[in-house]
N, C-alpha and C positions, 0 to 999 in steps of 0.2 A: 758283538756286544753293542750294544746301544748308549747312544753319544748324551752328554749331559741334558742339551736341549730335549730332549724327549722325556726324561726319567723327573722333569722340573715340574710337571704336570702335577695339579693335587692328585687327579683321577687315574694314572700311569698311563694314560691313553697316548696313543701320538697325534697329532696334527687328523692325518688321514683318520685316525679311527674317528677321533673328537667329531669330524665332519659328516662320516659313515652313519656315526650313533644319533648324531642331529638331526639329519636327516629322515630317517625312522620311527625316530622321535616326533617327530612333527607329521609326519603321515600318520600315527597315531593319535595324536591328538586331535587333528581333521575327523580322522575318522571316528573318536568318539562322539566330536561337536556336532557330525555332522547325522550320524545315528540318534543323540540327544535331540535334535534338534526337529527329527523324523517322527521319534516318540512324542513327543510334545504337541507336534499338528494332531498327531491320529486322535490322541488325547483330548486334544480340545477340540476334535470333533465329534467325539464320541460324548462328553459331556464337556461343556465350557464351564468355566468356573469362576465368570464374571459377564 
């Protein structure tokens, strides 16, 4: 069974997962900025838009 500390989370998650999911999470988000960001060059070279 699992101790008070863990089950006090909004999310049920524990410490470890919290940190597991953050992590992920943020490798995601990289990787859409950094795709966005790749779209956007091609984009404005293909036509600029100022």
């Amino acid at each position: 069974m699992t101790n008070d500390k863990e089950k006090s989370s909004l999310t049920g998650l524990s410490e470890a997962e919290a940190q597991e999911f953050h992590k992920f999470f943020l490798q995601g988000i990289l990787g859409f900025t950094a795709t966005s960001l790749v779209a956007h060059v091609l984009i404005w070279v293909w036509r600029p838009w100022f």
